[in-house]
N, C-alpha and C positions, 0 to 999 in steps of 0.2 A: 629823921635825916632824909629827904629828898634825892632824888636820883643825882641833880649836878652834886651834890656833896657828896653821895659816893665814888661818881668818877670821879673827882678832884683829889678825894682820897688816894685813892686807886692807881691816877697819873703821877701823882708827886715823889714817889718813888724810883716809878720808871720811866721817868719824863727824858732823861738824858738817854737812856736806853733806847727810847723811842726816837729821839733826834739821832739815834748813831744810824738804826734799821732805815731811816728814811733818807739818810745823806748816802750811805753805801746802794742802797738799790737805787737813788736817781743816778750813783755816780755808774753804776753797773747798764741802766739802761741808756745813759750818755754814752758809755765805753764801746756798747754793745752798736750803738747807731753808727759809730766813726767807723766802727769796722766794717759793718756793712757800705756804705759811703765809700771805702778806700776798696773793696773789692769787689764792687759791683759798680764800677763807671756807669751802667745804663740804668738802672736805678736812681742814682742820681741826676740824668740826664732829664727823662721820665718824669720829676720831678719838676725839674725848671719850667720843660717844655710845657708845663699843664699849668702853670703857674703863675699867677698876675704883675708874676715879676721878673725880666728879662735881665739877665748875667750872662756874663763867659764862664761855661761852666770849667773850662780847665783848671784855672788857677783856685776857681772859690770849692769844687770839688775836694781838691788837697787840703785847704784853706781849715776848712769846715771839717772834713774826715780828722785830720791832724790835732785839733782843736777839741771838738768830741773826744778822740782816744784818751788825748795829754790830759785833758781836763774831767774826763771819768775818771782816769786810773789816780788825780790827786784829788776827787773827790770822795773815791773809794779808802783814800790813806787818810783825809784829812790833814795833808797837807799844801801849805797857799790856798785854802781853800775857797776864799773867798776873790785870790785874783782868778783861780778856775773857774768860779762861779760869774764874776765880771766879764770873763772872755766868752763865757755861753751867752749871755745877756743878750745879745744882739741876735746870733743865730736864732734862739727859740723863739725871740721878735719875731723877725723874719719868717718861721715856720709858722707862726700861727696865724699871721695878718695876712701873708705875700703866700705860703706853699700850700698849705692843706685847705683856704674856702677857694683857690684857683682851680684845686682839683676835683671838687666835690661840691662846688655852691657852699652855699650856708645851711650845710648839715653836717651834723654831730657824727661823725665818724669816727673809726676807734684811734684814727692817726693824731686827729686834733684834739681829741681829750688827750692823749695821752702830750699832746706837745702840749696845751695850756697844761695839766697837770704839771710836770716839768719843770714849766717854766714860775707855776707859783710855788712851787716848791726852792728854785734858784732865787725867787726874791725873798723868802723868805731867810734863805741862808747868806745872803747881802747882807740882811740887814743882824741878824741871831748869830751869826758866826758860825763854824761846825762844830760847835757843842764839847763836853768836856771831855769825849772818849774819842781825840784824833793827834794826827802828831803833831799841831799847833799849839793845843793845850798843852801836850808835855815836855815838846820845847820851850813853852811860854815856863813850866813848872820847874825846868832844869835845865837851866840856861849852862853853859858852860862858864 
């Protein structure tokens, strides 16, 4: 048996296990960003100002912080997971094209791994759903 057939082994188990770990800590580092965003104004400002893409930051500040919080903390339950997932869609666009190479060029920074990380991790749960251990699945399981 070759090493892919042991991890395959090894995954099929805790495959779903591993989709919960991975949808609660993006939903905890989404959650974690809005807060930051809603209470640090100049942070956010900071941001913009460095950035190849010019906004009114008042409105998209809230916008965005509001959006990260709501959308972490139903990422973290798994539930609407996936309109949570749809409404970051655009944001982490944004952060990886327009906010992080305006701030630093085109180098690998730990802000834009982590926003592409993120962000392939939101497309993957677009399209996988959030997995069997959230409260869409057991809504879906026990419908009233």
């Amino acid at each position: 048996m070759n090493l892919v057939h042991k991890i395959i082994k090894w995954e099929q188990p805790k495959h779903q296990l591993l989709v919960f770990a991975l949808r609660v800590s993006i939903g905890i580092i989404v959650a974690f960003k809005g807060i930051i965003f809603l209470s640090d104004p100049q942070y956010f400002n900071s941001l913009v100002e460095h950035s190849n893409f010019k906004i009114e930051e008042g409105f998209w500040m809230y916008y965005i912080g509001f959006a990260h919080l709501i959308g972490g903390i139903f990422l973290i339950l798994g539930f609407f997971a996936r309109v949570a997932v749809i409404v970051q869609l655009p944001i982490l666009i944004g952060a990886v094209i327009f906010v992080n190479p305006g701030q630093h060029g085109f180098t690998l920074s730990g802000e834009f791994v982590l926003s592409l990380f993120v962000l392939c991790a939101l497309i993957y749960f677009t399209f996988k759903g959030p997995g069997e251990i959230s409260m869409d699945a057991y809504l879906r399981n026990h419908e009233l």
